[in-house]
C-alpha positions as CSV (number, residue, x, y, z in Angstrom):
1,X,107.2,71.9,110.5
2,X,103.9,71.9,108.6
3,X,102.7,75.3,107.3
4,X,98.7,75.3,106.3
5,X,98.2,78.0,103.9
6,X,94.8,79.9,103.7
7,X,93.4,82.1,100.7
8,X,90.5,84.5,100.5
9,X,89.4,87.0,97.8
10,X,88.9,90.2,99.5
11,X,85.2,91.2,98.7
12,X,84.3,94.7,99.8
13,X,81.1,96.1,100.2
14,X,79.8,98.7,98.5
15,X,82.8,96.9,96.0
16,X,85.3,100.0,94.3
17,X,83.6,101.8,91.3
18,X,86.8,102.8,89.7
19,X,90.3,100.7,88.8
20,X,92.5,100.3,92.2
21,X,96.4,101.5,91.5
22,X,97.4,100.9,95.4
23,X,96.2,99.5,98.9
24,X,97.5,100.6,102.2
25,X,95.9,98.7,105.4
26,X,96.3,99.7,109.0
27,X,96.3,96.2,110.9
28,X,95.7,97.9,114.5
29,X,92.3,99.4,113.0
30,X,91.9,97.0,110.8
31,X,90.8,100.0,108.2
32,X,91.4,100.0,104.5
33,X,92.5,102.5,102.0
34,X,91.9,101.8,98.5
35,X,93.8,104.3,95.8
36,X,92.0,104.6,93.0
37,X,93.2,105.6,89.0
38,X,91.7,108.7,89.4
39,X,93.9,109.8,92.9
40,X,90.7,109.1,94.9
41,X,90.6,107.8,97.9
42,X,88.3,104.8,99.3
43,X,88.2,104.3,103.2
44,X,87.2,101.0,104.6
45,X,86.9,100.5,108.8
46,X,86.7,97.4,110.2
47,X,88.2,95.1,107.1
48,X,89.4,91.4,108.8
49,X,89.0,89.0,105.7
50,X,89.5,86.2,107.8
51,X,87.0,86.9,110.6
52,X,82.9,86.6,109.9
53,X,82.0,89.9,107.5
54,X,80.2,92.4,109.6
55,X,76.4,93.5,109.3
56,X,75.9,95.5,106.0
57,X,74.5,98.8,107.8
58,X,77.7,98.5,110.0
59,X,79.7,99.0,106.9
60,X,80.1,103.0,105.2
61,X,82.7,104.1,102.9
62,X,84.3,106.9,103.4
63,X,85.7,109.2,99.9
64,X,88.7,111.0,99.6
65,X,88.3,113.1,96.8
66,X,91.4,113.9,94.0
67,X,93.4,115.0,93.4
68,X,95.6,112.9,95.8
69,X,99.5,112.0,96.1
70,X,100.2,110.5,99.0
71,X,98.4,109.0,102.4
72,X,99.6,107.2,105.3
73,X,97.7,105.8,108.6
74,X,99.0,107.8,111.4
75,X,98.6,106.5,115.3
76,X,97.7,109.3,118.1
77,X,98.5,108.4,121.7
78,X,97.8,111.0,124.6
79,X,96.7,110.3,128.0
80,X,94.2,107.5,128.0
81,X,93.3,108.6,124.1
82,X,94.2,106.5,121.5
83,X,93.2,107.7,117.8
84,X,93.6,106.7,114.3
85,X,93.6,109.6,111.4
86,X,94.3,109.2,107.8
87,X,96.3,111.7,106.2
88,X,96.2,112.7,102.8
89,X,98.4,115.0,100.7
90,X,97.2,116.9,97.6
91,X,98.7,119.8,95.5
92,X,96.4,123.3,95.9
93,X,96.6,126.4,93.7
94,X,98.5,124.4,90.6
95,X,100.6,123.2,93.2
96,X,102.1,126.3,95.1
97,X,100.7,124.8,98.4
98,X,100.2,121.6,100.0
99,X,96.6,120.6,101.3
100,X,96.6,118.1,104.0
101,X,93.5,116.5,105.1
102,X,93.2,114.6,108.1
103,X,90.1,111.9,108.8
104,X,89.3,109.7,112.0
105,X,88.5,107.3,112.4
106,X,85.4,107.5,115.4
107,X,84.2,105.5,117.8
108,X,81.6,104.4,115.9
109,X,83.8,102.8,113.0
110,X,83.3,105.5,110.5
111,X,85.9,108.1,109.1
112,X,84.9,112.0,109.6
113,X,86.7,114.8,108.6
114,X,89.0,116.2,111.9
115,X,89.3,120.1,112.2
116,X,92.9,121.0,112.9
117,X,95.0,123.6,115.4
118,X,97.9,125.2,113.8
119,X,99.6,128.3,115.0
120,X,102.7,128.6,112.6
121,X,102.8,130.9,110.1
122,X,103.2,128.7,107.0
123,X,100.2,126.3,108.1
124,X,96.5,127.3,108.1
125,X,93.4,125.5,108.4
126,X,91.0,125.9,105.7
127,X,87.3,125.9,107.1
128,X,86.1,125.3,102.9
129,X,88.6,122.3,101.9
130,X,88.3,121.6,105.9
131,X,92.1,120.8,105.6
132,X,95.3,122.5,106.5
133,X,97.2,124.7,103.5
134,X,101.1,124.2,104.1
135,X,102.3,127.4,101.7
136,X,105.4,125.0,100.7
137,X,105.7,123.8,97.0
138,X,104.2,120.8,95.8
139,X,106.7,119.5,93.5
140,X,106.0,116.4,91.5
141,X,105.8,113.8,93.8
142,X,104.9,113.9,97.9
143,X,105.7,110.9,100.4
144,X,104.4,110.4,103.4
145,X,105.6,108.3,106.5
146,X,104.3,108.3,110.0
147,X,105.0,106.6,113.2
148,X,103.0,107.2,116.8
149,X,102.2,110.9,117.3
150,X,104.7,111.7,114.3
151,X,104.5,111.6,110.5
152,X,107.3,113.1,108.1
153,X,106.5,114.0,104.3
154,X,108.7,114.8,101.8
155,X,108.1,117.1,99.2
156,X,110.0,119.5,96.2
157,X,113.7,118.2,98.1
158,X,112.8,118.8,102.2
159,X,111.7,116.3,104.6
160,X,109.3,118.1,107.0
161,X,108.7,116.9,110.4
162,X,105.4,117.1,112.3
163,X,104.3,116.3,116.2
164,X,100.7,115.9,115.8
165,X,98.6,116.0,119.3
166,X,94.9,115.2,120.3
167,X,93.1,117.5,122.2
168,X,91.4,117.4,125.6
169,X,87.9,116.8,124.0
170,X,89.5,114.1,121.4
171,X,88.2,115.6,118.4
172,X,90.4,118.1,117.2
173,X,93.9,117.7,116.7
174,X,96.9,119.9,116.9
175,X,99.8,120.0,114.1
176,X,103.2,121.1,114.8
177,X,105.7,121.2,112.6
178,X,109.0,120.2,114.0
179,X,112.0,120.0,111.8
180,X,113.0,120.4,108.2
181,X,115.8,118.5,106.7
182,X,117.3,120.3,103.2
183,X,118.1,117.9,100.7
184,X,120.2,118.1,97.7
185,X,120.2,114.4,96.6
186,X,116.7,112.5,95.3
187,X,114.8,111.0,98.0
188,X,112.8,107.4,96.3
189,X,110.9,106.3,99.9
190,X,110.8,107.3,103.4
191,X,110.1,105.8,106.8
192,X,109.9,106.7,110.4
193,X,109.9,104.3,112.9
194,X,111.9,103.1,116.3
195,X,113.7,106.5,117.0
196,X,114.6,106.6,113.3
197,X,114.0,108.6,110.3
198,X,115.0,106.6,107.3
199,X,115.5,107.8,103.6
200,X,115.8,105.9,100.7
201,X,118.5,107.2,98.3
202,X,120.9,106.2,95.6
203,X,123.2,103.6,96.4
204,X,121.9,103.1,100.3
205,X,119.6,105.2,102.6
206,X,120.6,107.8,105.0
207,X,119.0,107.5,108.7
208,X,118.6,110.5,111.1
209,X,117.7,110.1,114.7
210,X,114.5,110.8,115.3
211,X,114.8,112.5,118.6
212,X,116.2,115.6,117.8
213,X,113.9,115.7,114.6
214,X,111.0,116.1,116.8
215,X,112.4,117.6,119.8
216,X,112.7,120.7,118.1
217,X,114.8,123.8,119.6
218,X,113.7,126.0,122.5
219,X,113.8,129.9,121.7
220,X,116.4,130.9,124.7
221,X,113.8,132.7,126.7
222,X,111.8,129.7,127.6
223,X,115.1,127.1,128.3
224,X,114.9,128.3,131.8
225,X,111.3,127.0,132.3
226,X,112.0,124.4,131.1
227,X,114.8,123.4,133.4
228,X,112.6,123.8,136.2
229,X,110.9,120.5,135.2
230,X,114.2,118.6,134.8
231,X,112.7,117.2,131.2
232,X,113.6,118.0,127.9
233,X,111.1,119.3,125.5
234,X,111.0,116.4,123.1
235,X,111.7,113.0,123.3
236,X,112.9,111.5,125.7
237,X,113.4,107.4,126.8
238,X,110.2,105.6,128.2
239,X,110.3,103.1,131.2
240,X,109.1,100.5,128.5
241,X,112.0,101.4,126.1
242,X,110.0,103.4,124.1
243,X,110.1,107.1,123.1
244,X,107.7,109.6,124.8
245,X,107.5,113.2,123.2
246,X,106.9,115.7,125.9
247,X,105.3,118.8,125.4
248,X,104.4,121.7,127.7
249,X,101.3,122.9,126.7
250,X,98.6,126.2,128.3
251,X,98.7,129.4,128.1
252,X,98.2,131.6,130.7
253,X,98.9,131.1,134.6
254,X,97.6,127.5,134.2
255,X,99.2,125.1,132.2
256,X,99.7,121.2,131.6
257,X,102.7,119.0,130.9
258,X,101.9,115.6,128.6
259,X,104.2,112.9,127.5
260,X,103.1,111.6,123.8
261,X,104.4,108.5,123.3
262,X,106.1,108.4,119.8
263,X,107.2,104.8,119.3
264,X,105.7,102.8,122.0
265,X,102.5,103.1,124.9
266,X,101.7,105.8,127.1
267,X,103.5,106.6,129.6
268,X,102.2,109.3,132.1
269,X,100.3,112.6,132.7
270,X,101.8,115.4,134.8
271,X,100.3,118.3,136.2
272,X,102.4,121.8,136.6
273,X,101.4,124.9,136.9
274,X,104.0,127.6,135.2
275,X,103.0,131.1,133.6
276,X,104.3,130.2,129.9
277,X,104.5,127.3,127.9
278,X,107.5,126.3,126.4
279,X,107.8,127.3,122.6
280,X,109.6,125.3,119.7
281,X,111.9,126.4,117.0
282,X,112.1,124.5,113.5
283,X,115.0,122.5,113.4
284,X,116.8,123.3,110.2
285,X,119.2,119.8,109.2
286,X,120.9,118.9,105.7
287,X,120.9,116.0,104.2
288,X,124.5,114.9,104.4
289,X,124.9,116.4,107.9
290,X,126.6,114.1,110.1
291,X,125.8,115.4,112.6
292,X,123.8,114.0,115.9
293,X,124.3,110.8,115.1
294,X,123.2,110.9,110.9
295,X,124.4,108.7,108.8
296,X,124.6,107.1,105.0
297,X,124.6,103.5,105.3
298,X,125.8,102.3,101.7
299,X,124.4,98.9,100.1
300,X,127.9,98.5,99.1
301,X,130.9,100.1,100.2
302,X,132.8,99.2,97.2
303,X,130.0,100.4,94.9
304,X,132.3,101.8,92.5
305,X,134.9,99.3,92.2
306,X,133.5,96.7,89.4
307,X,133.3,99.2,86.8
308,X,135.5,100.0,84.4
309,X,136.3,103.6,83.5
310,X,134.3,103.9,80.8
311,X,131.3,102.4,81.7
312,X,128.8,104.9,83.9
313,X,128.5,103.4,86.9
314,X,124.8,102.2,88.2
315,X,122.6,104.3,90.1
316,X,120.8,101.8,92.3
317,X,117.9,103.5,94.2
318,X,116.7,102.1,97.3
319,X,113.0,101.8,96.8
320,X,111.4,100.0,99.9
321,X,112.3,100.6,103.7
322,X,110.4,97.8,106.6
323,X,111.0,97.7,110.0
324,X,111.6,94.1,110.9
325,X,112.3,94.0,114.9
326,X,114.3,96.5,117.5
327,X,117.0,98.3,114.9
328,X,116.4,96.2,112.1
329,X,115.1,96.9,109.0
330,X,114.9,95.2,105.4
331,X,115.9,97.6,102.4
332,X,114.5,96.6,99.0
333,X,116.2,98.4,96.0
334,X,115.6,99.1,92.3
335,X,117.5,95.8,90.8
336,X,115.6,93.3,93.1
337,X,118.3,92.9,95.8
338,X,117.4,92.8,99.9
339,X,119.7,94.0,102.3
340,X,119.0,93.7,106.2
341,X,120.3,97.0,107.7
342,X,121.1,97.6,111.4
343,X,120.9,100.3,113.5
344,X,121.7,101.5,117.1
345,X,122.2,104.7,119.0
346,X,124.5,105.4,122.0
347,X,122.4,106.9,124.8
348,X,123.6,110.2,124.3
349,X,122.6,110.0,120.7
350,X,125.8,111.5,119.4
351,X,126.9,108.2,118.3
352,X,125.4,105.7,116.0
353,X,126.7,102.3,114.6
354,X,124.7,100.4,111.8
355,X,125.7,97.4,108.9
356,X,124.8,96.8,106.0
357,X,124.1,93.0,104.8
358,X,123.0,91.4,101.6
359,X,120.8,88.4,101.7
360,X,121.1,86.3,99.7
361,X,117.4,84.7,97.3
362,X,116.6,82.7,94.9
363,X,115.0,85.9,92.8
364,X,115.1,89.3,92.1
365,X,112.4,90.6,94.9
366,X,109.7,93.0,93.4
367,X,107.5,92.8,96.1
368,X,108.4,93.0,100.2
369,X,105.8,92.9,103.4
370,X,106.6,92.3,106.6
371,X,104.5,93.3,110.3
372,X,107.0,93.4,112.9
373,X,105.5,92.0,116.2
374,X,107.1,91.9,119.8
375,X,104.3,89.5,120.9
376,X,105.6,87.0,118.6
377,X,108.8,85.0,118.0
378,X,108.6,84.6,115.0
379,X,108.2,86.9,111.9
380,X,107.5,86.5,108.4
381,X,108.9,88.3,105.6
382,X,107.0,87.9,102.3
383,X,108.8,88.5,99.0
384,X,107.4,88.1,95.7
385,X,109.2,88.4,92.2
386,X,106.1,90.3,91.2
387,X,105.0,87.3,89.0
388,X,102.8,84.7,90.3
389,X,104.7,83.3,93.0
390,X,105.2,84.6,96.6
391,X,107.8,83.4,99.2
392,X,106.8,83.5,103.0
393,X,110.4,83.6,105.0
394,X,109.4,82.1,108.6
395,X,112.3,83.6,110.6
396,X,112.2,82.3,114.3
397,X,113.7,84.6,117.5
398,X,114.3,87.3,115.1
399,X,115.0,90.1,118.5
400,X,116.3,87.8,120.5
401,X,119.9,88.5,119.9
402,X,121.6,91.7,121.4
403,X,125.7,91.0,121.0
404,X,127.4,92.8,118.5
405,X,127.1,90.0,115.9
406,X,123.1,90.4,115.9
407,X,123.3,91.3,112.1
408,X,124.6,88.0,111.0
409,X,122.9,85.8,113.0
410,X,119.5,87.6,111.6
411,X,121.0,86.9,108.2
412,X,122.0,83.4,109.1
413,X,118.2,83.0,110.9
414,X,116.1,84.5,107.6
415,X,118.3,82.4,104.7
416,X,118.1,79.2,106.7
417,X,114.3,79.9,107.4
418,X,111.5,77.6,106.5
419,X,109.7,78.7,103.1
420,X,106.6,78.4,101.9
421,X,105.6,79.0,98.5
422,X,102.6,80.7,97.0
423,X,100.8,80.3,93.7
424,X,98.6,83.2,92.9
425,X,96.3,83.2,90.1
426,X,96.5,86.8,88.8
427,X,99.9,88.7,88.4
428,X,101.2,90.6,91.2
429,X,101.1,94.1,91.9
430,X,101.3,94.8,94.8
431,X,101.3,92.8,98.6
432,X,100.8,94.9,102.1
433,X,100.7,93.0,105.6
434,X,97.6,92.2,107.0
435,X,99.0,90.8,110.7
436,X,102.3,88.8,111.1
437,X,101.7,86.1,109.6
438,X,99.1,87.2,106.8
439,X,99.2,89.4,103.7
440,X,96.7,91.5,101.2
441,X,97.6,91.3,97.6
442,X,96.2,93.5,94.8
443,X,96.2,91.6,91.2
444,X,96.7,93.1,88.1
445,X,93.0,91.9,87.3
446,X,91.9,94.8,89.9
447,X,90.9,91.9,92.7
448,X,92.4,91.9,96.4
449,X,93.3,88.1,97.6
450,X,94.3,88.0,101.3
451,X,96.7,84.6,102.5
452,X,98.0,83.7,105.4
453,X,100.1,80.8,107.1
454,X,99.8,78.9,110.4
């Protein structure tokens, strides 16, 4: 098989005015965030290195201003609506609360500030800072994660949950806090995606379901409504295998019932009318429940075993969580080691099997990219040893297998896969996925250089 390799230095206009520490790209919008030294944010729509640049008037930056701590793209589907908001994290009041400010990205390729509906009593929307105040602490760090109509952050030990909704006139946006899990060990990364809610901790990562995350609980004076729809208010399974989150929604003697997809496309739109709308409880989880399906998948399950007594034994921290095709995800940790981790739920959800498998490289991965794509057979995983060099895995049929020894013929599929090698010219900092087969990477020199393969 002959692999052409392509290479491009990303050059952005107006360029960044200040040093970039971190890139995040949304491949669906093709938008750009740029994080700067400073915590600022730069927002880039319509960035395709590889396509013809666009007009220069077409082209307007938007600024987040700092302080900053964390960000993630995160997709809204509702009815025929599709939306794309970036969501930014910041400590407020010397870090008592947490201010959360949503953009979107408009129709006409530009990022505006969103206003935001919140009726719990922790959250507020702040017509000055045009955000929303979460009165949690801050702590010193935030992560954020989302998925379709979902995004988790984790802050000062809890993972909050949130179902985030468009409204009817698709410019305002409601947030609903869901769930919070309670969490007595270190959290190092987080991901939601597929049904799952993964966490990155010492020694392996602990994945809830993400059904009952978002699903929330119904107060008991409203279960009886809800029966009379014969639908759960939550998640539940779409025709397409996806997850749809319903949501009763009106006040009043009118009302309307949505699905919002969560991990997949829209389903359907129903139309009831019932007096009161269905109201959510927070769903209150500890870390090491094991309950509904939770569980800690180790990275070994002899961890302990090759030290002596004496020596301390090694807290490895998993660092890096991507979701690589149906339940499969790739787990980079803190001494350079990849693991291919499998997961599967029952359709109950009660029950949950997963494995845990090393693969085994040539070098101690400091980098890891990959863009999971249904459209596609095959997938490539990029690893770098944060160096100079980059490794583009080309793993054929990667979802094609559905038998109980899926994990190991993955393994066998990505460590007998064709490899091609990449030279770069500055030192590696940092490489994000640009489409399947095509990657952004952020040089220690402060210059973006997109590659792909074909």
């Amino acid at each position: 098989m002959v692999v052409t390799t392509q290479a491009r230095q990303l050059r952005l206009s107006p360029p960044p005015s200040a040093t970039i520490s971190s890139i995040i790209y949304d491949p669906s919008s093709l938008s750009l965030a740029l994080m700067h030294s400073d915590s600022s944010f730069s927002l880039y729509p319509s960035v395709s290195p590889f396509s013809p640049p666009p007009i220069p008037s077409a082209t307007t930056t938007t600024t987040v201003s700092p302080p900053s701590s964390s960000a993630t793209f995160l997709h809204l589907r509702f009815n025929d609506t599709s939306r794309v908001i970036f969501v930014v994290s910041s400590p407020h009041l010397a870090g008592s609360s947490i201010l959360l400010r949503f953009y979107m990205l408009r129709t006409d390729k530009q990022f505006a500030r969103v206003r935001v509906i919140c009726n719990q009593s922790d959250l507020s929307f702040d017509e000055k800072k045009l955000g929303v105040l979460f009165r949690v602490n801050h702590g010193d760090s935030v992560k954020l994660a989302s998925a379709i109509n979902v995004f988790a952050m984790y802050a000062e030990s809890k993972v909050w949950v949130f179902a985030v909704k468009v409204m009817e006139d698709g410019d305002v946006i409601k947030l609903m806090k869901t769930a919070v899990i309670d969490c007595d060990l270190p959290v190092f990364c987080i991901s939601v995606s597929v049904g799952f809610l993964i966490l990155g901790e010492e020694n392996g990562v602990r994945a809830f379901p993400l059904r009952p995350l978002v699903k929330g609980r119904v107060k008991k004076s409203d279960k009886s409504k809800v029966q009379k729809l014969n639908l759960m208010n939550g998640i539940i399974a779409g025709s397409n295998g996806s997850s749809v989150l319903y949501v009763k929604s009106g006040k009043g003697t009118g009302g309307s019932s949505n699905y919002m997809n969560v991990n997949g496309n829209m389903e359907e739109k129903i139309v009831k009318q019932y007096d009161n709308s269905a109201k959510l409880r927070l769903m209150k989880v500890r870390q090491n429940s094991q309950e509904g399906g939770t569980r800690f998948v180790p990275f070994k399950s002899n961890e302990f075993e090759d030290y002596k007594p004496t020596e301390v034994p090694l807290m490895i921290k998993a660092i890096s969580i991507h979701f690589l095709a149906r339940d499969k995800f790739l787990i980079l940790n803190s001494v350079g080691e990849l693991y291919l981790l499998s997961l599967s739920n029952n359709v109950s959800g009660s029950e949950s099997s997963y494995a845990m498998k090393q693969l085994t490289l040539t070098m101690n991965v400091q980098n890891l990219a990959v863009l999971a794509d249904n459209s596609t057979k095959a997938q490539t995983v990029w690893v770098s040893d944060g160096h100079y060099t980059i490794h583009a895995l080309i793993v054929s049929d990667v979802d094609s297998t559905t038998n109980e020894n899926d994990t190991n013929d993955i393994e066998e599929k990505i460590q007998s896969s064709a490899t091609q090698l990449i030279f770069t010219s500055e030192k590696i900092q940092e490489i994000i996925p640009l489409s399947v087969n095509s990657i952004l990477l952020l040089g220690q020199a402060n210059n973006i250089f997109a590659y792909a393969i074909s």
